[in-house]
Gaussian input, Z-matrix of N, CA and C with variables (Angstrom, degrees):
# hf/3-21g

backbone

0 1
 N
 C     1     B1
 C     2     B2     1     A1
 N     3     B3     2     A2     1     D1
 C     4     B4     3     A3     2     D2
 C     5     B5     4     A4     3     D3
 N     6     B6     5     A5     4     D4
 C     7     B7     6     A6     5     D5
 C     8     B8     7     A7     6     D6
 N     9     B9     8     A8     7     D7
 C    10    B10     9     A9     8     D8
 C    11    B11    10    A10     9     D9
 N    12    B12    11    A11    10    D10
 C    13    B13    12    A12    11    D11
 C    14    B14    13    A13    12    D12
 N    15    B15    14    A14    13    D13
 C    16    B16    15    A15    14    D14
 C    17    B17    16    A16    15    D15
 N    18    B18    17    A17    16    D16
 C    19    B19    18    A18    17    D17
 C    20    B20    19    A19    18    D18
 N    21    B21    20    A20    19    D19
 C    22    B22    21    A21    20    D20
 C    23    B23    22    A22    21    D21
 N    24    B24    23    A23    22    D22
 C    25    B25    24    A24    23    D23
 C    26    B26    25    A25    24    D24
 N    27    B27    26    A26    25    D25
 C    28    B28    27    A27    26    D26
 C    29    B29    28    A28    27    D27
 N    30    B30    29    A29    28    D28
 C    31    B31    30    A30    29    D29
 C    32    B32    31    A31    30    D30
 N    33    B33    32    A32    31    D31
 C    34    B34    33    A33    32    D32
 C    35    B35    34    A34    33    D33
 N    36    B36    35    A35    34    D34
 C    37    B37    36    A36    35    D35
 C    38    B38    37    A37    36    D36
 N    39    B39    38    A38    37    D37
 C    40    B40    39    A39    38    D38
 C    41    B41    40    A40    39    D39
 N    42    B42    41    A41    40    D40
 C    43    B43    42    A42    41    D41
 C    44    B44    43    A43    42    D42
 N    45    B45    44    A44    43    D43
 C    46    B46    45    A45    44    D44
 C    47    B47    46    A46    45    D45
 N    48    B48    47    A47    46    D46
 C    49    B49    48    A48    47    D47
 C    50    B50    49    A49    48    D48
 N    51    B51    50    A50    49    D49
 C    52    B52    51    A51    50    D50
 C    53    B53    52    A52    51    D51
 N    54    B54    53    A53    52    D52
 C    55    B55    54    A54    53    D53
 C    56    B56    55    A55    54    D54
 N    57    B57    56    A56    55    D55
 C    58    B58    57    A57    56    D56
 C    59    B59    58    A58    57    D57
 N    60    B60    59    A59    58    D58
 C    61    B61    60    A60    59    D59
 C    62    B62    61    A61    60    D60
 N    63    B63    62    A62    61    D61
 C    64    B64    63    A63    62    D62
 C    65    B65    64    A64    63    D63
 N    66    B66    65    A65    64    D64
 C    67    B67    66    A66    65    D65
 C    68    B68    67    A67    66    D66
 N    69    B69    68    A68    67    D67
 C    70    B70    69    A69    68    D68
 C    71    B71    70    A70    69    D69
 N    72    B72    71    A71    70    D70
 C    73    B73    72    A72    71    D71
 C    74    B74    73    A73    72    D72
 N    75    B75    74    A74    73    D73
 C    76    B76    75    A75    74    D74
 C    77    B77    76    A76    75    D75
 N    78    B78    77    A77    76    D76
 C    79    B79    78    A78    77    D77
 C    80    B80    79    A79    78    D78
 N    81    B81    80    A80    79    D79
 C    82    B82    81    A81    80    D80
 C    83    B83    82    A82    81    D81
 N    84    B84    83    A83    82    D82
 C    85    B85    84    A84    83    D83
 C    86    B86    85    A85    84    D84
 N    87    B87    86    A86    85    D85
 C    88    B88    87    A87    86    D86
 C    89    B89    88    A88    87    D87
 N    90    B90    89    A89    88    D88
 C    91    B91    90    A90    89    D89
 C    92    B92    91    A91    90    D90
 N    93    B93    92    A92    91    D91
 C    94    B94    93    A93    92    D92
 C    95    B95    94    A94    93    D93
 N    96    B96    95    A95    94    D94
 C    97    B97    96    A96    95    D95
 C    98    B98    97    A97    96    D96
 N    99    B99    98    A98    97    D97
 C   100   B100    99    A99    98    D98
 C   101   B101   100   A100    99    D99
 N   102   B102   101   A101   100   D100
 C   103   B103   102   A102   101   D101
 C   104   B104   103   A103   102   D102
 N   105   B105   104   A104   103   D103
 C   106   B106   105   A105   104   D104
 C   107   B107   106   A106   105   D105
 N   108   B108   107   A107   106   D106
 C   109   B109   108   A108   107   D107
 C   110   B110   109   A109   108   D108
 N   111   B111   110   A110   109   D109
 C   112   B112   111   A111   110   D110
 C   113   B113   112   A112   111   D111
 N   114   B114   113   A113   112   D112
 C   115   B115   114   A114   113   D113
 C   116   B116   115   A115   114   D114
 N   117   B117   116   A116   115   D115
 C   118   B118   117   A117   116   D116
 C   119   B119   118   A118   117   D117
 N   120   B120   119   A119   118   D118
 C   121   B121   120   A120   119   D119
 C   122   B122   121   A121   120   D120
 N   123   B123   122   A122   121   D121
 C   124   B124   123   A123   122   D122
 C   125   B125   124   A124   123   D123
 N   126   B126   125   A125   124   D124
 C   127   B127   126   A126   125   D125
 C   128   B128   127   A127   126   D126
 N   129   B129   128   A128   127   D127
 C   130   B130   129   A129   128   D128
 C   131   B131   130   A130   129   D129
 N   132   B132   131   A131   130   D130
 C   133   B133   132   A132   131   D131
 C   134   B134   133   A133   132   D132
 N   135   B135   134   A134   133   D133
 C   136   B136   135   A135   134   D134
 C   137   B137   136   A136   135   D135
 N   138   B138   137   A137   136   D136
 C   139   B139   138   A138   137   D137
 C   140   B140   139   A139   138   D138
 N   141   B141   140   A140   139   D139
 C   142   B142   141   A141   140   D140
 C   143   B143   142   A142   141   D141
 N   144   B144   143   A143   142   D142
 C   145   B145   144   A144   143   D143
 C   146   B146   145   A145   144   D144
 N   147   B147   146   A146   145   D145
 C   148   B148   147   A147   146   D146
 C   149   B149   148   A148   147   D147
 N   150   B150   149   A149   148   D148
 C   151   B151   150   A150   149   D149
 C   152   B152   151   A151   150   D150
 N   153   B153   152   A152   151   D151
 C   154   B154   153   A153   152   D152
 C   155   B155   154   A154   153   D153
 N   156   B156   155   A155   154   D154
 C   157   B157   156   A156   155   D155
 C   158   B158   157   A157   156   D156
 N   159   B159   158   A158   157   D157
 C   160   B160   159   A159   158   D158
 C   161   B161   160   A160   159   D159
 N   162   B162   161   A161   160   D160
 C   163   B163   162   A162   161   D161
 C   164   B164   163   A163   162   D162
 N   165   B165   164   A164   163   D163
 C   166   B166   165   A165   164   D164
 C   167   B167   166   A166   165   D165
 N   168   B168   167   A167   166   D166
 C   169   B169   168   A168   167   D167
 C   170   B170   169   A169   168   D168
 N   171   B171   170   A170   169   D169
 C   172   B172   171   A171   170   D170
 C   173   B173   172   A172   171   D171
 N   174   B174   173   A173   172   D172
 C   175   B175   174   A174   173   D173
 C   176   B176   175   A175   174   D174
 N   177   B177   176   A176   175   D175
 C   178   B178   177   A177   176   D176
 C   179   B179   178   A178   177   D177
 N   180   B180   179   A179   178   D178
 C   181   B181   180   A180   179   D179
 C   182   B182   181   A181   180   D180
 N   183   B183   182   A182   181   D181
 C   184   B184   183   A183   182   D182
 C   185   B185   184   A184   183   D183
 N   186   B186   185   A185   184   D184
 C   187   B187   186   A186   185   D185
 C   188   B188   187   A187   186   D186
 N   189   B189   188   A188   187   D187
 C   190   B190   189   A189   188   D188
 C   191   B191   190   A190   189   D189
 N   192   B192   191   A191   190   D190
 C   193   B193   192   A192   191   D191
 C   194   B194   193   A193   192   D192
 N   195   B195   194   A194   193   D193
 C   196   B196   195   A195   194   D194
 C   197   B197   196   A196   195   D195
 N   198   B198   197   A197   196   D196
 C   199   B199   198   A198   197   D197
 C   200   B200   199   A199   198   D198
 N   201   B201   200   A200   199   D199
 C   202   B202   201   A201   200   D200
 C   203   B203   202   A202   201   D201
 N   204   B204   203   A203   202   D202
 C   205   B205   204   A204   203   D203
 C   206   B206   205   A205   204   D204
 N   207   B207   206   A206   205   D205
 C   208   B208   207   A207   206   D206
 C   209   B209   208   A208   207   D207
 N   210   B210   209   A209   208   D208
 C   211   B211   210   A210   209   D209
 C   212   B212   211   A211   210   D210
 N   213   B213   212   A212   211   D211
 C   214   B214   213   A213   212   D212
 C   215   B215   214   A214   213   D213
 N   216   B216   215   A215   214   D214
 C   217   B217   216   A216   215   D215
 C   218   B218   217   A217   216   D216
 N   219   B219   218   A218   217   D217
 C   220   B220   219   A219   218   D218
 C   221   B221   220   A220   219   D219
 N   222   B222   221   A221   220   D220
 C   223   B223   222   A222   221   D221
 C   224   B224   223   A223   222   D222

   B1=1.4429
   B2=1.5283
   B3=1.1657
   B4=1.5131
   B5=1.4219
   B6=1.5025
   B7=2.0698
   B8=1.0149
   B9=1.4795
   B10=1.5381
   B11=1.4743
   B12=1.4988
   B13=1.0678
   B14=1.8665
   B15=1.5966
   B16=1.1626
   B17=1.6543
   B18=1.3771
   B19=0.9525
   B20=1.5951
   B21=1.4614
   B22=1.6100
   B23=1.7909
   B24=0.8150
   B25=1.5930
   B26=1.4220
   B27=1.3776
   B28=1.2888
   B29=1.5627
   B30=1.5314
   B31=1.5980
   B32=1.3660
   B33=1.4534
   B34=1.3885
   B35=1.8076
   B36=0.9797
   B37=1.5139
   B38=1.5063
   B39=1.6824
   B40=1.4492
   B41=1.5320
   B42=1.5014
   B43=1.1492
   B44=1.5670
   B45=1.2226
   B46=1.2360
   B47=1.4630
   B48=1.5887
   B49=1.2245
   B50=1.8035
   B51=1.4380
   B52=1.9095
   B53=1.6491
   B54=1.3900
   B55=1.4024
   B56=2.3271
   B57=0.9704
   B58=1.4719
   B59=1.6093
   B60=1.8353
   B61=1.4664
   B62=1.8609
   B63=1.1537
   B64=1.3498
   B65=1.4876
   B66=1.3461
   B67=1.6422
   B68=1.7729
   B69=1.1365
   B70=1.9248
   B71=1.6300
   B72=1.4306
   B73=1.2912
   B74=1.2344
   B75=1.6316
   B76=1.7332
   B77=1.6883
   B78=1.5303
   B79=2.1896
   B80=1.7214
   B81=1.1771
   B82=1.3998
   B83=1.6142
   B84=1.5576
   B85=1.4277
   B86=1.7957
   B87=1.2976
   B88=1.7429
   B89=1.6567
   B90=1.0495
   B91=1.9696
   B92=1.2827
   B93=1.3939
   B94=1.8486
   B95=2.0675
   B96=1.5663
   B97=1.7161
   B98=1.5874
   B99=0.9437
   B100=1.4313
   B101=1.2687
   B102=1.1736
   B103=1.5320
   B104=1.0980
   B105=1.1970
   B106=1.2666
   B107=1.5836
   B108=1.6068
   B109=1.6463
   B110=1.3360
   B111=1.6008
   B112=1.4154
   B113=1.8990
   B114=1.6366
   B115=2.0095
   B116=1.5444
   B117=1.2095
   B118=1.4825
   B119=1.5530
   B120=1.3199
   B121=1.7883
   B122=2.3109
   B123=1.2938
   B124=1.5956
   B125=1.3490
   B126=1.2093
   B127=1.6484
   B128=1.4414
   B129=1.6889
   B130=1.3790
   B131=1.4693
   B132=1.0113
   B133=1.4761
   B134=1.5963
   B135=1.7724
   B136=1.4287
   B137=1.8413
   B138=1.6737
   B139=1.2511
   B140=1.4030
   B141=2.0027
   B142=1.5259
   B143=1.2845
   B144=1.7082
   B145=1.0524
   B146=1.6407
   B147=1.3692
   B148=1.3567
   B149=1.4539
   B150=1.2379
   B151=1.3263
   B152=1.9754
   B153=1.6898
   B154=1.6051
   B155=1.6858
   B156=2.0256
   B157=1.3151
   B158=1.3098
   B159=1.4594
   B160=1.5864
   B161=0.9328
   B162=1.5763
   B163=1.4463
   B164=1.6081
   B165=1.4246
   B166=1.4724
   B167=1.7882
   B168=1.6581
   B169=1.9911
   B170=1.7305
   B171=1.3604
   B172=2.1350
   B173=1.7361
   B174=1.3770
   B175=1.5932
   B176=1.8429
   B177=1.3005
   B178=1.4897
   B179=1.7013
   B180=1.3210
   B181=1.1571
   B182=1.4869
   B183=0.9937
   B184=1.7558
   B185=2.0028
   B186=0.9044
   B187=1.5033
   B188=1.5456
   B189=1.3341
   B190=1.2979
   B191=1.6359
   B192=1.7886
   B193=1.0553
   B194=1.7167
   B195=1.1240
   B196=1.3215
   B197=1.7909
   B198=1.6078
   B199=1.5225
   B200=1.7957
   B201=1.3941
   B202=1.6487
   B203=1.5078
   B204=1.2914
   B205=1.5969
   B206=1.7898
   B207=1.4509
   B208=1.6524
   B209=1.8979
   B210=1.3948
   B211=1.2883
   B212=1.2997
   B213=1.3351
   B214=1.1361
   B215=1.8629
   B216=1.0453
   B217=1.3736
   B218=1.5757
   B219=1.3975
   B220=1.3760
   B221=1.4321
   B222=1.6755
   B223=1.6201
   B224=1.7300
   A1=111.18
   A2=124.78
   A3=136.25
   A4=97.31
   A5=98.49
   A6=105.25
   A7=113.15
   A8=144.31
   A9=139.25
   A10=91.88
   A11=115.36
   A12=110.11
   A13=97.73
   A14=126.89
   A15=127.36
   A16=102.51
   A17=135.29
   A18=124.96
   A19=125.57
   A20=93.28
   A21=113.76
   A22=92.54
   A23=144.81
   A24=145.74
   A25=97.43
   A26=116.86
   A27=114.62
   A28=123.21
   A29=112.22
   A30=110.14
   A31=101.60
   A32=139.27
   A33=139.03
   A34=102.59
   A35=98.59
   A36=120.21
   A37=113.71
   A38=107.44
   A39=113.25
   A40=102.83
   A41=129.81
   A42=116.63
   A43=110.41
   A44=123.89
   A45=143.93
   A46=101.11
   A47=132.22
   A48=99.43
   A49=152.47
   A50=78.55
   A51=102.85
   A52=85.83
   A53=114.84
   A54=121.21
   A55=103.53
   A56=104.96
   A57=96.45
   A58=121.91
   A59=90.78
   A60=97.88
   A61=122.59
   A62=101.96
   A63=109.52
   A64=131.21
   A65=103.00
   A66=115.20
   A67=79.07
   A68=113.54
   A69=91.68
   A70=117.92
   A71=98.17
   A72=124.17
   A73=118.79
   A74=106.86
   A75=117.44
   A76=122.61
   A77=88.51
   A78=76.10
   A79=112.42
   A80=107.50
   A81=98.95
   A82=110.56
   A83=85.75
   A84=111.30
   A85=120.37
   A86=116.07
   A87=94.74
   A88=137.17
   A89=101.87
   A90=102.84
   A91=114.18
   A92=116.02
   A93=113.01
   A94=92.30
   A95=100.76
   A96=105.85
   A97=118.63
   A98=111.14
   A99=127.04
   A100=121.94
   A101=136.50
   A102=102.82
   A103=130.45
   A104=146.92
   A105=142.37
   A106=124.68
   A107=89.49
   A108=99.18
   A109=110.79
   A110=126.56
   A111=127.38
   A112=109.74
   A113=87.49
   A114=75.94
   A115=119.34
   A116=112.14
   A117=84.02
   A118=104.34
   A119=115.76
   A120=114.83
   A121=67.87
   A122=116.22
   A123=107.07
   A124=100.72
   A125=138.05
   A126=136.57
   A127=112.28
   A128=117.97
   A129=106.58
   A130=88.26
   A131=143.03
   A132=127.61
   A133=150.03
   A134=81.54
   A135=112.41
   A136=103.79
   A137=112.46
   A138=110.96
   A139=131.65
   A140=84.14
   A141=70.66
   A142=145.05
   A143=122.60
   A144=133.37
   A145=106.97
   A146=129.51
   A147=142.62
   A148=134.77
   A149=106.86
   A150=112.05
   A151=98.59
   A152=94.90
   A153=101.64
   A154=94.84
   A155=114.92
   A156=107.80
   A157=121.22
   A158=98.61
   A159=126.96
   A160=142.00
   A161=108.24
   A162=116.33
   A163=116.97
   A164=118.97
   A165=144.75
   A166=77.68
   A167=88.92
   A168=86.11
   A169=112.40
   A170=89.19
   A171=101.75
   A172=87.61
   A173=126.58
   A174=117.29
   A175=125.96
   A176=109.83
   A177=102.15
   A178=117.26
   A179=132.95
   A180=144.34
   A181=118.46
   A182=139.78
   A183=153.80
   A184=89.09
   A185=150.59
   A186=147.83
   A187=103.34
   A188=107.97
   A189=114.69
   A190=128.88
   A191=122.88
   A192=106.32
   A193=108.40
   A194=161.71
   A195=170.98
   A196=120.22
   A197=96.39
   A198=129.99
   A199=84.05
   A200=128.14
   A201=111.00
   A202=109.98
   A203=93.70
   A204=113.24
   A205=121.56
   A206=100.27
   A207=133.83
   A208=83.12
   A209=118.88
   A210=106.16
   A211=117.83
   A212=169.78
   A213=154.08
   A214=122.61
   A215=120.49
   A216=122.69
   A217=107.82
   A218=125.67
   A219=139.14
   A220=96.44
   A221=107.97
   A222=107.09
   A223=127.28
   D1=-37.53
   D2=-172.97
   D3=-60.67
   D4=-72.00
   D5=170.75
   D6=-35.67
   D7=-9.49
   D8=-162.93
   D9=-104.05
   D10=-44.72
   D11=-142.14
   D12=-98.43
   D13=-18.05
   D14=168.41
   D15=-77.93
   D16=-30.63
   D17=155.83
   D18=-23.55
   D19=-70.92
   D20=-169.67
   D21=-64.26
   D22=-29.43
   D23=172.37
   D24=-58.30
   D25=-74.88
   D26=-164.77
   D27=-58.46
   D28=-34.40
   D29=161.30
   D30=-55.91
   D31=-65.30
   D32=-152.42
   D33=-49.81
   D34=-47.27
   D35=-168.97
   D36=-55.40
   D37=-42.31
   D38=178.10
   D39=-95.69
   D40=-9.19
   D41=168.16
   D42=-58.55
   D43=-67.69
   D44=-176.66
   D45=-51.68
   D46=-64.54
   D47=163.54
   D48=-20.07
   D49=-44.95
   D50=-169.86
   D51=-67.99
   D52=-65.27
   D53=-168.91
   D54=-52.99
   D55=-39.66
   D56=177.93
   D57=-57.51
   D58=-48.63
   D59=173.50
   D60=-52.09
   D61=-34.31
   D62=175.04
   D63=-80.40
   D64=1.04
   D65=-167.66
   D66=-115.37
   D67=-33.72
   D68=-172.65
   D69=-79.87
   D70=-12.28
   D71=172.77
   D72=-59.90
   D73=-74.51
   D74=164.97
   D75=-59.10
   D76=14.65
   D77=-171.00
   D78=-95.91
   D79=144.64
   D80=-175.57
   D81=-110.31
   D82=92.37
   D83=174.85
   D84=-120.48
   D85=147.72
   D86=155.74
   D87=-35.66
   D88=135.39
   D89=-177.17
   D90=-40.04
   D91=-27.72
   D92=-149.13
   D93=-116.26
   D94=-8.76
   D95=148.70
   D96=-71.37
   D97=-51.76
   D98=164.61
   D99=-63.22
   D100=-62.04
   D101=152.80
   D102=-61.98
   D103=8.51
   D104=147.36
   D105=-42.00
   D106=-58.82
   D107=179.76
   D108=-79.40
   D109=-22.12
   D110=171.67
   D111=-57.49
   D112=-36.77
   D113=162.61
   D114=-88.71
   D115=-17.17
   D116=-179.33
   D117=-101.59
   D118=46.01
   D119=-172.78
   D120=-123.09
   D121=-42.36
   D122=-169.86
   D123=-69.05
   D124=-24.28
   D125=178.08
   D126=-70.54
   D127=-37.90
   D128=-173.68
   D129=-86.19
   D130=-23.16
   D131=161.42
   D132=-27.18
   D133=-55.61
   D134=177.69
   D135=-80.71
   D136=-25.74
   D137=168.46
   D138=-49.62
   D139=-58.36
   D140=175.02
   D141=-94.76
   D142=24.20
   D143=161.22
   D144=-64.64
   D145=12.03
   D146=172.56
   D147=-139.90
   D148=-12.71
   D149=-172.31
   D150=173.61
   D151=92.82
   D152=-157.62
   D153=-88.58
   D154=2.18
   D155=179.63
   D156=-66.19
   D157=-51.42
   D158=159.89
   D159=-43.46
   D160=-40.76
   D161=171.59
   D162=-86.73
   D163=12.04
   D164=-155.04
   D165=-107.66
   D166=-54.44
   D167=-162.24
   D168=-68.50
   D169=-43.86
   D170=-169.92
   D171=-57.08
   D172=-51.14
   D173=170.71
   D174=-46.42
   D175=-43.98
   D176=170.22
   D177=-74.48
   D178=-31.32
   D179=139.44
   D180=-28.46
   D181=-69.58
   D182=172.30
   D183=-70.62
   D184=-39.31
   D185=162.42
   D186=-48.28
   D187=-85.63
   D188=175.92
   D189=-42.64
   D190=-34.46
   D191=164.32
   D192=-87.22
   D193=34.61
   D194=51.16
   D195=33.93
   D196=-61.86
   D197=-172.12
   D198=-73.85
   D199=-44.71
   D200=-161.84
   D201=-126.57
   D202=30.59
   D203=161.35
   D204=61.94
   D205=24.20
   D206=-173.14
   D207=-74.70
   D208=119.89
   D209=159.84
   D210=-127.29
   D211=-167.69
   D212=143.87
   D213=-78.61
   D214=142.51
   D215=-176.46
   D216=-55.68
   D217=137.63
   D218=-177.93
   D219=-89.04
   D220=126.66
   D221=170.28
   D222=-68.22

């Protein structure tokens, strides 16, 4: 049952990924805004090859500032 249910996490998890990648894609921001979030979309990545709870959360967090136009500063 557990396996069913980290399953169903881990699809959810890469759904929303796929869908993030594509929203940082279409955003019309500066390049070096955009890569910003292109790294921190590769961090919850690399998360959840370790901990897919977390990287479930750092994803609704990076979602949510997305949704209210929170972006990170371009270097």
């Amino acid at each position: 049952m557990e396996r069913d249910s980290q399953l169903e996490l881990y699809e959810a998890v890469a759904a929303r990924l796929k869908e993030a990648h594509t929203r940082v894609r279409e955003l019309h921001v500066p390049e070096s805004v955009r890569l910003a979030l292109s790294r921190k979309l590769l961090a919850v990545t690399a998360v959840a090859k370790h901990d897919l709870a977390d990287a479930a959360r750092r994803l609704d967090r990076l979602m949510k500032d997305l949704d209210e136009g929170r972006f990170p500063q371009g270097d």
